[in-house]
TIRO-2110 file (N, C-alpha, C; in Angstrom, 1 decimal):
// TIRO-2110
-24.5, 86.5, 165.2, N, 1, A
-23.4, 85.7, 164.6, CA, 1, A
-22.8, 86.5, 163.5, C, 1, A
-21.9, 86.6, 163.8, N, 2, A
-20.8, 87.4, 162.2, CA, 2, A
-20.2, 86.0, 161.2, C, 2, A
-20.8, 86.5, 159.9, N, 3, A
-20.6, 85.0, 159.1, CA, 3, A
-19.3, 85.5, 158.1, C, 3, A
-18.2, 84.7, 158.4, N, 4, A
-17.2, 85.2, 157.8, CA, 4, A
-17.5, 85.1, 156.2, C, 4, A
-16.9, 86.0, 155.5, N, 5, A
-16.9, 86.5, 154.4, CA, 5, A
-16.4, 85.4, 153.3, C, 5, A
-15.5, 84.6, 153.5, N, 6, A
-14.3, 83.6, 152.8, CA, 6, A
-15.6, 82.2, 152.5, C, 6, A
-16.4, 81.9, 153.7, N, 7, A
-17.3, 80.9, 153.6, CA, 7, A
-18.4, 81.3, 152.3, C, 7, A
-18.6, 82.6, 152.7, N, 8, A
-20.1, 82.5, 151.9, CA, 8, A
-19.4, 82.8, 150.4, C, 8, A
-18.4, 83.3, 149.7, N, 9, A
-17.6, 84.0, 149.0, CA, 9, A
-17.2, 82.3, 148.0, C, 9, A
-17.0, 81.2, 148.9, N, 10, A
-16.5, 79.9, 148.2, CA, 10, A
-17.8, 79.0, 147.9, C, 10, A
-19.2, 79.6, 148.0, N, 11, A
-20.2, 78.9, 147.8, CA, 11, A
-21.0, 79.9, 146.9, C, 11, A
-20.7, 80.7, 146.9, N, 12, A
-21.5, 81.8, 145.7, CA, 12, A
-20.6, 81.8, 144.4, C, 12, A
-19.2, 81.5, 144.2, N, 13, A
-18.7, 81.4, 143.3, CA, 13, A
-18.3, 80.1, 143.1, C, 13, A
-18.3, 78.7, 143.8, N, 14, A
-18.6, 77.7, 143.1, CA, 14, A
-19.6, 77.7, 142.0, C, 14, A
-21.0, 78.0, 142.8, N, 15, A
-22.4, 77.9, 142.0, CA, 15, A
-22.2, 78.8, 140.7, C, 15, A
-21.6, 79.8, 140.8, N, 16, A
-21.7, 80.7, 139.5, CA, 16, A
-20.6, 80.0, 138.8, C, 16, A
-19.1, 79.6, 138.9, N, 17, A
-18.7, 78.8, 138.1, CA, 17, A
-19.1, 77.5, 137.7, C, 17, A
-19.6, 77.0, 138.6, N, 18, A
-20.3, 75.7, 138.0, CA, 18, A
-21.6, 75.6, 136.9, C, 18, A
-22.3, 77.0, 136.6, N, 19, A
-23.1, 77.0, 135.8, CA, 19, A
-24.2, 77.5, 136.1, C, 19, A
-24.7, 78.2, 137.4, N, 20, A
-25.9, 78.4, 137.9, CA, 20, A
-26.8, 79.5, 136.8, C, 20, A
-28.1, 79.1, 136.6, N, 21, A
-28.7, 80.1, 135.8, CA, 21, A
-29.7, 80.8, 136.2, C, 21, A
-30.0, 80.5, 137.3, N, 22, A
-31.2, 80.5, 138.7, CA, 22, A
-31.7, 80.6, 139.7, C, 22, A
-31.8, 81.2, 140.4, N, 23, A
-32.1, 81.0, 141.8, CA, 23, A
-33.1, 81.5, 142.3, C, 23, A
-33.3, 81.1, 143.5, N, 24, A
-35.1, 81.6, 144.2, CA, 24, A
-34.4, 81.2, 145.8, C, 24, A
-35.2, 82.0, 146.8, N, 25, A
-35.0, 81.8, 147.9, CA, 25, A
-36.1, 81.8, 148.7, C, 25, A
-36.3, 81.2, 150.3, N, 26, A
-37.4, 81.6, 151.1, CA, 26, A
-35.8, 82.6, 152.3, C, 26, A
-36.4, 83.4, 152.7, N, 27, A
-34.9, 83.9, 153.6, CA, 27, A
-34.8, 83.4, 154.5, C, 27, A
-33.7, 83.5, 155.6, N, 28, A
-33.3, 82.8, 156.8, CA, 28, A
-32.1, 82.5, 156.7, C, 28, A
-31.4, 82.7, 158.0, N, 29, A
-30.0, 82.3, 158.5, CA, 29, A
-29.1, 82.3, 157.7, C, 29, A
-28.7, 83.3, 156.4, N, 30, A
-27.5, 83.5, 155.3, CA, 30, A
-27.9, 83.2, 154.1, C, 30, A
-29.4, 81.9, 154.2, N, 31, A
-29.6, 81.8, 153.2, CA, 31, A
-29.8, 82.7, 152.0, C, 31, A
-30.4, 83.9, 152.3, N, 32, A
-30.9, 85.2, 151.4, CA, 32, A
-29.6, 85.7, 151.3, C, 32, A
-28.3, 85.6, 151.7, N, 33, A
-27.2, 86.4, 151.2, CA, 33, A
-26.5, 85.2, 150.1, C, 33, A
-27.0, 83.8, 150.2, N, 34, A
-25.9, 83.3, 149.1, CA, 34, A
-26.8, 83.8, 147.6, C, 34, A
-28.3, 83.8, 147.8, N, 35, A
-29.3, 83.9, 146.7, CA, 35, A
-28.8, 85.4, 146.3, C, 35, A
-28.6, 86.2, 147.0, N, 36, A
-28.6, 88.3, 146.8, CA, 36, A
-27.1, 87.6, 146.1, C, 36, A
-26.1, 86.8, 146.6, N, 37, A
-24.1, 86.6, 146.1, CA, 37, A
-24.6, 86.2, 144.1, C, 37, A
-25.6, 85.5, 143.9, N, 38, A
-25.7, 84.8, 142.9, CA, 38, A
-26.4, 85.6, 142.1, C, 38, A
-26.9, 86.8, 142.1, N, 39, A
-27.9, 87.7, 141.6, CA, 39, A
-28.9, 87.6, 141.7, C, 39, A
-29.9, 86.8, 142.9, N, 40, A
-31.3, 86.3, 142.9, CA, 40, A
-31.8, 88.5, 143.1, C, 40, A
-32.9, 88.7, 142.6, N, 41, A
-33.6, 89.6, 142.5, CA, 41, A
-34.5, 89.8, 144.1, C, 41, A
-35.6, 88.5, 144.3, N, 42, A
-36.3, 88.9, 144.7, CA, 42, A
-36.7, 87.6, 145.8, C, 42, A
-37.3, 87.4, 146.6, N, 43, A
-37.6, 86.4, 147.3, CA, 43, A
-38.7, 86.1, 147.6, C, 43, A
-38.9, 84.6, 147.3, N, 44, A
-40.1, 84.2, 147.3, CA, 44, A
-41.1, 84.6, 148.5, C, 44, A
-42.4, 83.9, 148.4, N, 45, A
-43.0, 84.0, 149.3, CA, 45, A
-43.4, 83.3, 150.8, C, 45, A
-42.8, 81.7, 150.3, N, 46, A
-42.8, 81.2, 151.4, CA, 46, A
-41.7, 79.8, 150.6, C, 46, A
-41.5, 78.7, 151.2, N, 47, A
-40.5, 77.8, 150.8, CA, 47, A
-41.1, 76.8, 149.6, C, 47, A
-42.2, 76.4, 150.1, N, 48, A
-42.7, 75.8, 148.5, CA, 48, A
-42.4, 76.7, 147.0, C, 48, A
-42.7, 77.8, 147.2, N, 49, A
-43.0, 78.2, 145.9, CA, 49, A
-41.6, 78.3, 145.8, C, 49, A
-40.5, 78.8, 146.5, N, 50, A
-39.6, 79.0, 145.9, CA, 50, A
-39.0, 77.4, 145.7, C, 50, A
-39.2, 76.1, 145.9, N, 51, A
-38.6, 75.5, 145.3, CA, 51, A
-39.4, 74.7, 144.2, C, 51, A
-40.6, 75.3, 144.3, N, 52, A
-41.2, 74.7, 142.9, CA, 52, A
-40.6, 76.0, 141.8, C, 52, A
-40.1, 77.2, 141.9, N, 53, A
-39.9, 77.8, 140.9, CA, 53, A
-38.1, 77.2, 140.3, C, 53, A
-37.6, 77.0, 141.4, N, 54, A
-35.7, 76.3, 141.1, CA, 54, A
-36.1, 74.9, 140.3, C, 54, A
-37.0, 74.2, 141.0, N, 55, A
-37.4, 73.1, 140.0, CA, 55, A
-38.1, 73.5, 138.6, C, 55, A
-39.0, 74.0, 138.7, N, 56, A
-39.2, 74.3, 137.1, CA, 56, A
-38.6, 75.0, 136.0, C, 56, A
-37.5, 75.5, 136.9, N, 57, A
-36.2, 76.7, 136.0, CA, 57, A
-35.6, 74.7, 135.5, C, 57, A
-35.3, 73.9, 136.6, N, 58, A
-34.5, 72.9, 136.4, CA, 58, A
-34.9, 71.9, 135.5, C, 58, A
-36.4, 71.7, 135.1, N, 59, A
-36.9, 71.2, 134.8, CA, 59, A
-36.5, 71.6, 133.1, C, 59, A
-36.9, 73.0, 132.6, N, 60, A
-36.6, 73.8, 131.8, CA, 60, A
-35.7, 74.0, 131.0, C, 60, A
-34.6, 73.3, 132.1, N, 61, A
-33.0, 73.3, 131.4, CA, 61, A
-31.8, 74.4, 131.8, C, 61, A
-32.2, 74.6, 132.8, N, 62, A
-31.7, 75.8, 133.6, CA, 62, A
-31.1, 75.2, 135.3, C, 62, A
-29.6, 75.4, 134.9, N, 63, A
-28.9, 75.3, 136.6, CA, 63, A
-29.4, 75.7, 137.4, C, 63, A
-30.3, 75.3, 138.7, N, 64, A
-30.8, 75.7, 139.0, CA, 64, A
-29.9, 75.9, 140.7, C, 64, A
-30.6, 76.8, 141.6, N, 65, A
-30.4, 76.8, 143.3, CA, 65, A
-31.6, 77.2, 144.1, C, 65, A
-32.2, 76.8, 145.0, N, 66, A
-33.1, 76.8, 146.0, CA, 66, A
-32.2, 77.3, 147.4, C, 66, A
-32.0, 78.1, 147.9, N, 67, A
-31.7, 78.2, 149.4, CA, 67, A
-32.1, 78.9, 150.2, C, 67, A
-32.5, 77.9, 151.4, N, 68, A
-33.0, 78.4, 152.7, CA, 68, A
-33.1, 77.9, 153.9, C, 68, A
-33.4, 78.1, 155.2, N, 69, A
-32.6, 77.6, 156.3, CA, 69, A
-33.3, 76.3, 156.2, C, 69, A
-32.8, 75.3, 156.9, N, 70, A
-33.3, 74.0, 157.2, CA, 70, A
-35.4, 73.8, 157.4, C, 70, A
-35.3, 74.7, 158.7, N, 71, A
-36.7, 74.2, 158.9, CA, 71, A
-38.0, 74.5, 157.6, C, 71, A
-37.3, 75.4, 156.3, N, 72, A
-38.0, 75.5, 155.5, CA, 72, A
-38.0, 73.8, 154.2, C, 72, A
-37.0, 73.2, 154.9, N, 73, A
-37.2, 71.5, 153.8, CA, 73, A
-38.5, 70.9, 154.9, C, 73, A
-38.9, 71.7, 155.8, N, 74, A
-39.9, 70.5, 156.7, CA, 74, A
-40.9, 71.3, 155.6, C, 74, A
-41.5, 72.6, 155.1, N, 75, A
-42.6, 73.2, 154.2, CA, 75, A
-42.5, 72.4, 153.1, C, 75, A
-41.6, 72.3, 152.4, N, 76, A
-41.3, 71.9, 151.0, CA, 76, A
-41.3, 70.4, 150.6, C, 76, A
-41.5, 69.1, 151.6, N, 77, A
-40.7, 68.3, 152.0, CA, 77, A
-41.3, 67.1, 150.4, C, 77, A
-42.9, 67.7, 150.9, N, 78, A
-43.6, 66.8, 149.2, CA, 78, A
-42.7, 67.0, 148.1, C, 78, A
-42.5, 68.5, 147.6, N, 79, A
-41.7, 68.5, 146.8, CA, 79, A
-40.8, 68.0, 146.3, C, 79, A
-39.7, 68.1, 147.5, N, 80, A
-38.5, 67.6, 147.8, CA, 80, A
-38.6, 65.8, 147.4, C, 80, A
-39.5, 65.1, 147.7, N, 81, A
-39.5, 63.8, 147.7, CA, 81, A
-40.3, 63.8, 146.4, C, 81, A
-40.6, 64.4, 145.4, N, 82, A
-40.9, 64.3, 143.7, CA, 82, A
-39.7, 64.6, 143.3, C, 82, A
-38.5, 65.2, 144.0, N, 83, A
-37.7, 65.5, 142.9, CA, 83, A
-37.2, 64.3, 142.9, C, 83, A
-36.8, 63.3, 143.6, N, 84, A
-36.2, 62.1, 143.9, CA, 84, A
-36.9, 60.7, 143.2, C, 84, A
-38.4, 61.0, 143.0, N, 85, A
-39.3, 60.1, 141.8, CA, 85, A
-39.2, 60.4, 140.5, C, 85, A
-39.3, 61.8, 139.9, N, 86, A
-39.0, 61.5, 139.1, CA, 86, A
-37.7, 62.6, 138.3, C, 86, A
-37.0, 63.1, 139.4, N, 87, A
-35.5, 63.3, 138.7, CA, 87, A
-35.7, 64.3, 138.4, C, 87, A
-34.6, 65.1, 137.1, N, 88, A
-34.5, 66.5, 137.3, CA, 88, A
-33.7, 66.5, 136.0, C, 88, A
-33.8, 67.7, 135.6, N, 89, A
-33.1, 68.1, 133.6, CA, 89, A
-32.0, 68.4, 134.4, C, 89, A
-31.7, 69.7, 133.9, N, 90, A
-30.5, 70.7, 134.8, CA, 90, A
-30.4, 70.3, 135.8, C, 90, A
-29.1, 70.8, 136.8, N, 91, A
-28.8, 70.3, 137.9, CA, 91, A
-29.1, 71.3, 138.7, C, 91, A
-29.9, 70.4, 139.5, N, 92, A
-30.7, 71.3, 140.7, CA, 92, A
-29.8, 70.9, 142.2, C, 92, A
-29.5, 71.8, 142.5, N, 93, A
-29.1, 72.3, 144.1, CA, 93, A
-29.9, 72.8, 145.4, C, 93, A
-29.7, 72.6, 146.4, N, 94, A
-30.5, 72.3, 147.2, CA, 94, A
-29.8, 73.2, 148.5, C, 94, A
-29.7, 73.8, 149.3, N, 95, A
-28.2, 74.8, 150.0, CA, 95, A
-29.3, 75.1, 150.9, C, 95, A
-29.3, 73.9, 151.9, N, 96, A
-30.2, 74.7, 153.6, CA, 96, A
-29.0, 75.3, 154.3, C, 96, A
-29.4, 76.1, 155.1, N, 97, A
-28.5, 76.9, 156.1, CA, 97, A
-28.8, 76.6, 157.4, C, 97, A
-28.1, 75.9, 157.8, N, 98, A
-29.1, 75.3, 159.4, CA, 98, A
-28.1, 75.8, 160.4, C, 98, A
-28.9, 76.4, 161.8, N, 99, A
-28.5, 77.4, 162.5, CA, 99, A
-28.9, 76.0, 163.8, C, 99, A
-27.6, 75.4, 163.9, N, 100, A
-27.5, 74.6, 164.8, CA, 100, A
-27.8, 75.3, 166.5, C, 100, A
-26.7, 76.4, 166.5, N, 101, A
-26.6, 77.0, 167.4, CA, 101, A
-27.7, 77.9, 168.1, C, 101, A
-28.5, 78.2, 167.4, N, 102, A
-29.3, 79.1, 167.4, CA, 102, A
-28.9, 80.3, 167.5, C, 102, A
-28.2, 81.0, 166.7, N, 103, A
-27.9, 82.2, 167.0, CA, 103, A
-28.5, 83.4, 166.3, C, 103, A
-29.7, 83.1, 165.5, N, 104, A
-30.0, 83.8, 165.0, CA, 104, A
-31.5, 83.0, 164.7, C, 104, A
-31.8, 82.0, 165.1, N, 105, A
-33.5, 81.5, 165.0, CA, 105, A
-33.4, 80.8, 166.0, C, 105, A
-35.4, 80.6, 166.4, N, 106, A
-36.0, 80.5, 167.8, CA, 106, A
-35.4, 79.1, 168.0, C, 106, A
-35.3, 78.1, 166.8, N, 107, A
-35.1, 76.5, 167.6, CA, 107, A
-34.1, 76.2, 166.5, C, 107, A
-33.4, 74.9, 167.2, N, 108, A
-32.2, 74.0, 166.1, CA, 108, A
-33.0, 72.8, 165.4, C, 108, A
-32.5, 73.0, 164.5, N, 109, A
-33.6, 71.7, 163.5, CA, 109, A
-32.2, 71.2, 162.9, C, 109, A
-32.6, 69.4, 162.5, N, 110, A
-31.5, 69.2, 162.0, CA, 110, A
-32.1, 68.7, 160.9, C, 110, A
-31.7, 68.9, 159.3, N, 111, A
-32.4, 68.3, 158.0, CA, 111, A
-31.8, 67.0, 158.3, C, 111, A
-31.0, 66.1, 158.4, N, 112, A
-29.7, 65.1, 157.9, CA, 112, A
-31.4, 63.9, 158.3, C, 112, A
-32.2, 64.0, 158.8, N, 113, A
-33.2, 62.6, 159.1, CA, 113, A
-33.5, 62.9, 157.3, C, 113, A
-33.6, 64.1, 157.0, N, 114, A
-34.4, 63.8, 155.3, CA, 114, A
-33.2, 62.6, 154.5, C, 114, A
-32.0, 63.0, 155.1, N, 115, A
-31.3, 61.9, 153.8, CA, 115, A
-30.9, 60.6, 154.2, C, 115, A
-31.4, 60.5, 155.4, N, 116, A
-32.0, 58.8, 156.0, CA, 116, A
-33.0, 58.6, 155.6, C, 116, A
-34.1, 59.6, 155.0, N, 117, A
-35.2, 58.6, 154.5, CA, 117, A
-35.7, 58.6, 153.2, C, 117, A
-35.1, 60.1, 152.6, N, 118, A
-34.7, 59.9, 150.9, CA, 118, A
-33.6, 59.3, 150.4, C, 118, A
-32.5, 59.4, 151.2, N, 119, A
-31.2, 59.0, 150.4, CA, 119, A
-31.0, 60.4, 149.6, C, 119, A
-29.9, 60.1, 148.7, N, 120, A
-29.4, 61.3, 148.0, CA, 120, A
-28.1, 61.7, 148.3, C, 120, A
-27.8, 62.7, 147.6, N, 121, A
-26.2, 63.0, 147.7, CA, 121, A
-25.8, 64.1, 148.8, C, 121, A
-25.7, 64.2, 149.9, N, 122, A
-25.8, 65.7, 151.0, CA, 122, A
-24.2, 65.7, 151.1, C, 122, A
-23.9, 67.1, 151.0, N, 123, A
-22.7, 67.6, 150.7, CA, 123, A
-22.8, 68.3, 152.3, C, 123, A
-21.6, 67.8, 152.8, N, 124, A
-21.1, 69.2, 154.5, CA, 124, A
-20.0, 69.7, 154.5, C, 124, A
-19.2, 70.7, 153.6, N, 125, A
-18.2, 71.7, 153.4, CA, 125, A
-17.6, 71.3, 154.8, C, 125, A
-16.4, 71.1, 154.9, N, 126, A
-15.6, 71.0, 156.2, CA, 126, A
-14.3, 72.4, 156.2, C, 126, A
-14.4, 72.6, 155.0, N, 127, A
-13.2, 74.0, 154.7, CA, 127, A
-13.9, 74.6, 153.7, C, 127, A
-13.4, 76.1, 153.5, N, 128, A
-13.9, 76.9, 152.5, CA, 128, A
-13.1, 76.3, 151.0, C, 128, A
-12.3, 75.9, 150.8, N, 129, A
-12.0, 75.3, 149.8, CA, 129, A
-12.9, 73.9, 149.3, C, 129, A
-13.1, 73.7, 150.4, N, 130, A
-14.8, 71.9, 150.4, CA, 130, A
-15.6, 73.0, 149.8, C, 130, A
-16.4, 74.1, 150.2, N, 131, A
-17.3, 74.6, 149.6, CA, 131, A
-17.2, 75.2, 148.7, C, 131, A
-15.7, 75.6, 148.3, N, 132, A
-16.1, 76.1, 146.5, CA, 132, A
-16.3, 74.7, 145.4, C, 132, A
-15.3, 73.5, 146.2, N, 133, A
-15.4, 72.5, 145.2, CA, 133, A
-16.6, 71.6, 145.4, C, 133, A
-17.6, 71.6, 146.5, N, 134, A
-18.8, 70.9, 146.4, CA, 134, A
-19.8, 71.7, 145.7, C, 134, A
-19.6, 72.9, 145.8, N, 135, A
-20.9, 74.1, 144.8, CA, 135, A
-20.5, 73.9, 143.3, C, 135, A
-18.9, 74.0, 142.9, N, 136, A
-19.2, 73.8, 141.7, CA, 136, A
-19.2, 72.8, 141.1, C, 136, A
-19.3, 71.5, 141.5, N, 137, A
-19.4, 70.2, 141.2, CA, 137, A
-20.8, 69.7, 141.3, C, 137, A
-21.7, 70.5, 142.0, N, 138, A
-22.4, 69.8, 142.3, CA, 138, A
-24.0, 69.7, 141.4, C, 138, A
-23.6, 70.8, 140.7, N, 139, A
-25.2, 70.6, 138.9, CA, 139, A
-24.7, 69.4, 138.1, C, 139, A
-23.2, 68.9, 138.0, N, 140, A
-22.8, 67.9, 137.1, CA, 140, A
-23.2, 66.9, 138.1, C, 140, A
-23.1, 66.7, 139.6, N, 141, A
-23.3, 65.7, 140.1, CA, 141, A
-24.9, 65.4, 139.9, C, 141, A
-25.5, 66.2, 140.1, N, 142, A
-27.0, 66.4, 139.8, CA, 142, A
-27.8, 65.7, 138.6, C, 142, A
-27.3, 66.3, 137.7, N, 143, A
-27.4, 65.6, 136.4, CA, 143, A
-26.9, 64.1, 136.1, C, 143, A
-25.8, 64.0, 136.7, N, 144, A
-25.3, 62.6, 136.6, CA, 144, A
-26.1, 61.4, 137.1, C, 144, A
-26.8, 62.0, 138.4, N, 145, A
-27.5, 60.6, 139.7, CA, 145, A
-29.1, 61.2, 139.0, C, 145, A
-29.1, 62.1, 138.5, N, 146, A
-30.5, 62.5, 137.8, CA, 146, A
-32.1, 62.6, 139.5, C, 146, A
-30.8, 63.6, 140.5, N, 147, A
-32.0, 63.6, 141.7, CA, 147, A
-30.8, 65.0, 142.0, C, 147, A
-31.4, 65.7, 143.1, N, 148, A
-31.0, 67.0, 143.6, CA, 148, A
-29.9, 66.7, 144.2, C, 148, A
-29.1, 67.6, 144.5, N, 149, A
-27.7, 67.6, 145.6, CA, 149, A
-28.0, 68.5, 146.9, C, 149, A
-28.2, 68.4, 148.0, N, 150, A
-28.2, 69.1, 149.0, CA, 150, A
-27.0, 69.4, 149.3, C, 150, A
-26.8, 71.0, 149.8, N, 151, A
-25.3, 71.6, 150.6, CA, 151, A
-26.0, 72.1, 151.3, C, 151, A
-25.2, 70.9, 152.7, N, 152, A
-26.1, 71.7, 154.3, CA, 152, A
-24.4, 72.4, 154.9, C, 152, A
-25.5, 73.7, 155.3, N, 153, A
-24.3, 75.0, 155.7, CA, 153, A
-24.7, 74.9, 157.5, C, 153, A
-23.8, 74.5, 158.0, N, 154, A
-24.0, 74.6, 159.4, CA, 154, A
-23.3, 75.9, 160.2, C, 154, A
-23.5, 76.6, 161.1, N, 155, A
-22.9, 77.7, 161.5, CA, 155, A
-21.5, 77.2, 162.1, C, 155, A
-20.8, 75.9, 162.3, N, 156, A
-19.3, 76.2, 161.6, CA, 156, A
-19.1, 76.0, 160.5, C, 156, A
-19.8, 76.3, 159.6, N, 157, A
-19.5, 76.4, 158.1, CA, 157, A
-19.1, 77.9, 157.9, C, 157, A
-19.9, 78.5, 158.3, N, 158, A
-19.8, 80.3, 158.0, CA, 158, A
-18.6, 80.7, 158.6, C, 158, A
-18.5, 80.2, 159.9, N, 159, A
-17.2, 80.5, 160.6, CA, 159, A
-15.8, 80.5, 160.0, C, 159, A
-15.7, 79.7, 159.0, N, 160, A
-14.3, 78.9, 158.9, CA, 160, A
-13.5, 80.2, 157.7, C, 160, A
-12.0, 80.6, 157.8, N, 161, A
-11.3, 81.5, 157.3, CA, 161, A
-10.5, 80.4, 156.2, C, 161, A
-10.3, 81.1, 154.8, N, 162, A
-10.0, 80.3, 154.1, CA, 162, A
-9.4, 81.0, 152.5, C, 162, A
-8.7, 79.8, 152.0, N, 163, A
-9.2, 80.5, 150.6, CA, 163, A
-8.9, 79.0, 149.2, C, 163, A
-9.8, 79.2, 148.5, N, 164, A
-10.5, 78.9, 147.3, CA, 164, A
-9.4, 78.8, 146.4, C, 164, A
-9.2, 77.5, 145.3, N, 165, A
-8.7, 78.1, 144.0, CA, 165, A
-10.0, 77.8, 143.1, C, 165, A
-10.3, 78.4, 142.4, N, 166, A
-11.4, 78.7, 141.2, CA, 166, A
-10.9, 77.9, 140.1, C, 166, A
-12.1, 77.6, 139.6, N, 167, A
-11.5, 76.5, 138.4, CA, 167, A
-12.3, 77.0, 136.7, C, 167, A
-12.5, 77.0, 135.7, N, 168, A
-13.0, 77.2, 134.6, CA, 168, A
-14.1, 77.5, 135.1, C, 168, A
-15.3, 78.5, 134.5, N, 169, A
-16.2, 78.7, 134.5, CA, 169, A
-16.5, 77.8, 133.2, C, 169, A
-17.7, 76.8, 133.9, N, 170, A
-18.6, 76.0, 132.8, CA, 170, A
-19.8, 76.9, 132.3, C, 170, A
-20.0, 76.5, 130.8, N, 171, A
-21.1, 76.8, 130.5, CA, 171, A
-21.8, 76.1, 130.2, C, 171, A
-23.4, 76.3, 130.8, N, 172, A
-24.2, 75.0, 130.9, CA, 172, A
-25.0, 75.1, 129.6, C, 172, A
-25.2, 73.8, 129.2, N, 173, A
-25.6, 73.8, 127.6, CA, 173, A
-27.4, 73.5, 128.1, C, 173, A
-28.1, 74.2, 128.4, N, 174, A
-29.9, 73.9, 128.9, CA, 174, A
-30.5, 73.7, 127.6, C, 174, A
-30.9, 72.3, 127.8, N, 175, A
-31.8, 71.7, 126.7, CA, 175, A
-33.1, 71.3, 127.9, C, 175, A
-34.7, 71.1, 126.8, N, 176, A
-35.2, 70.6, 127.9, CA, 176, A
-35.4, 69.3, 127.3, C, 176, A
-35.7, 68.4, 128.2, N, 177, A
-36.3, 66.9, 127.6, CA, 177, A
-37.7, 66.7, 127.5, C, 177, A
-37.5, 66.0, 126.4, N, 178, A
-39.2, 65.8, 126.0, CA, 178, A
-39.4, 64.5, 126.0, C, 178, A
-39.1, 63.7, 127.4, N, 179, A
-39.6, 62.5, 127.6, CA, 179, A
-40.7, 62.2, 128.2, C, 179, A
-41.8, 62.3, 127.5, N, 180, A
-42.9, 62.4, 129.0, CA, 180, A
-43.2, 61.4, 129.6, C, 180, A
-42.5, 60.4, 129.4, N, 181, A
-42.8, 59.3, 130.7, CA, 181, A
-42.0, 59.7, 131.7, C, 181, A
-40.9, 60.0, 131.7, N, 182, A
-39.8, 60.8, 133.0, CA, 182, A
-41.4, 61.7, 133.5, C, 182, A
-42.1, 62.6, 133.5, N, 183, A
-42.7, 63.0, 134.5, CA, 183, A
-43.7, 62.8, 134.7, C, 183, A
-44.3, 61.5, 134.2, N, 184, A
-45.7, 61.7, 134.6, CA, 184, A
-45.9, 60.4, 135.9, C, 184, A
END
């Protein structure tokens, strides 16, 4: 699959103007190119760790991003369902890449049953202009509903030719909270 350039281009620079401070990845299907677009260094080891490290950057006070293809929310899934008990500091992002088609992994998996049975806010870019303005909106939305934002990337997402207007680069003010009944 050739992933056009305009798609991934309007979700790596939402998250960076929206405030991102963070990122971790497990790799798979583009996921490892929005994490490499955002400055991620290095990539986890398997999908838990990398979203327990986005959560404790987020926890910390730090914009956080987690992305990786879909069948990595079935590893992570405990996780995933604490962030939704007990919430989140910084706004934590959530960016599966799910390869409907298979064009590049052995099977199609669909995440969308997780937000029938967590609920939550799931974002699906229909234009590259949708994906710059769901990426950079979406650590304020985070913080606001105080639970994670999922942006699921389907392979007509990567397809789609487009262009972006960019808006202020926020800077995110990372405090941590010292409420400890919020996590225990």
């Amino acid at each position: 699959m050739t992933t056009n350039q305009d798609s991934l281009k309007a979700i790596i620079q939402g998250l960076k103007d929206g405030g991102c401070t963070f990122t971790s990845n497990y790799p798979g299907f583009n996921s490892h190119l929005i994490h490499f677009g955002l400055g991620g260094k290095d990539v986890s080891h398997n999908e838990k760790l990398a979203f327990n490290r986005s959560y404790g950057a987020s926890l910390s006070g730090r914009r956080s991003v987690i992305s990786m293809k879909s069948s990595g929310l079935n590893a992570c899934a405990d996780q995933f369902l604490h962030t939704y008990i007990t919430g989140v500091n910084a706004g934590l992002v959530i960016i599966l890449t799910e390869d409907l088609d298979m064009e590049s992994s052995p099977e199609s998996q669909d995440s969308r049953s997780y937000r029938d049975i967590f609920g939550g806010l799931w974002l699906e870019p229909a234009s590259v202009s949708d994906g710059y303005v769901f990426a950079y909106n979406s650590f304020d939305w985070s913080e606001k509903t105080d639970q994670p934002i999922v942006i699921r990337l389907t392979n007509n997402y990567f397809r789609l030719r487009g262009k972006f207007q960019r808006k202020e680069m926020k800077k995110p003010i990372g405090k941590l909270v010292k409420d400890r009944n919020k996590f225990l």
